[in-house]
N, C-alpha and C positions, 0 to 999 in steps of 0.2 A: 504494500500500500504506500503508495506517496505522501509525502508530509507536506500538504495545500501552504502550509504557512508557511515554509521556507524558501525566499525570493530564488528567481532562477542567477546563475551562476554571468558573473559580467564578466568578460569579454573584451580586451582591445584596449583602446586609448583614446582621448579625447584633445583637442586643438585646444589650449586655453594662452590667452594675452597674458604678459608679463611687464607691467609699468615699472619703468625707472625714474628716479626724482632724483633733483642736485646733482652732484659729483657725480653718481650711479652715471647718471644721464649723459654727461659731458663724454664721458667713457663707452658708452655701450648703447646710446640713444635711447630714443623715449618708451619703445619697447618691444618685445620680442617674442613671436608665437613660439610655442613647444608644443609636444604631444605629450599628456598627461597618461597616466595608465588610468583605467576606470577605476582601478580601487585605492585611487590617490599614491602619496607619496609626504616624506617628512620635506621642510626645509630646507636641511642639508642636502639630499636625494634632489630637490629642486635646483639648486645652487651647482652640483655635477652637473645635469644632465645641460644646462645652460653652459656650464662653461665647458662642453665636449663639443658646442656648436660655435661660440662668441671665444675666439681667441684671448680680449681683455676681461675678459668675465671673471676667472676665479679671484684673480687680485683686485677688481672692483668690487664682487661681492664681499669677499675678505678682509677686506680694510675696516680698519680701527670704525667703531661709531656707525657702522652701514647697520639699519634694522630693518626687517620684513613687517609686513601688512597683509591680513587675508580678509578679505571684506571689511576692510578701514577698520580692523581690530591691531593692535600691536601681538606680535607674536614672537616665540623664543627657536630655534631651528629645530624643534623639536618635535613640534606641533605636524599637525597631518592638514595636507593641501588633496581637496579633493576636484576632479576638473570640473571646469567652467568658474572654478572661483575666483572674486577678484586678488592677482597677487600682485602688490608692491614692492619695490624695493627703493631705500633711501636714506641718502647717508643726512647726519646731523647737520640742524641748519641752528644756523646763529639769527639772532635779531635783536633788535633795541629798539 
């Protein structure tokens, strides 16, 4: 017998945008399609797979002060990115 309640099995990967702010930006432009896996991925896991495609990527992402965003929440690289979310990346901005 089948178990009705248990979602069927995903499959594949999904197109999701990657915004860069500040310094990010200067380096690696304002932003960058990846293919997400459907059952997401951490931070870090995001941060490779970007800079296996963007030559200045891993030492942009890298740098002192650069923090991530997953739907305009602050996030630690830990956290899980699921596709089609909005992800940010962006180094500290000064102001007065």
């Amino acid at each position: 017998m089948l178990d009705t309640l248990s979602p069927p099995p995903q499959t594949g990967s999904a197109n999701t945008t990657i915004l860069f702010f500040g310094a990010v930006s200067d380096r690696l432009g304002r932003s960058h399609r990846v293919r997400v896996p459907v059952g997401g991925l951490s931070v870090a896991g995001l941060k490779a797979l970007i800079a296996a495609q963007l030559p200045e990527a891993a030492h942009a992402l890298d740098a002192p002060g650069v923090r991530a965003a997953v739907d305009q929440v602050l996030i630690l690289d830990e956290a899980h990115i699921h596709p089609g979310a909005e992800v940010a990346f962006f180094s500290a901005f000064s102001g007065g």
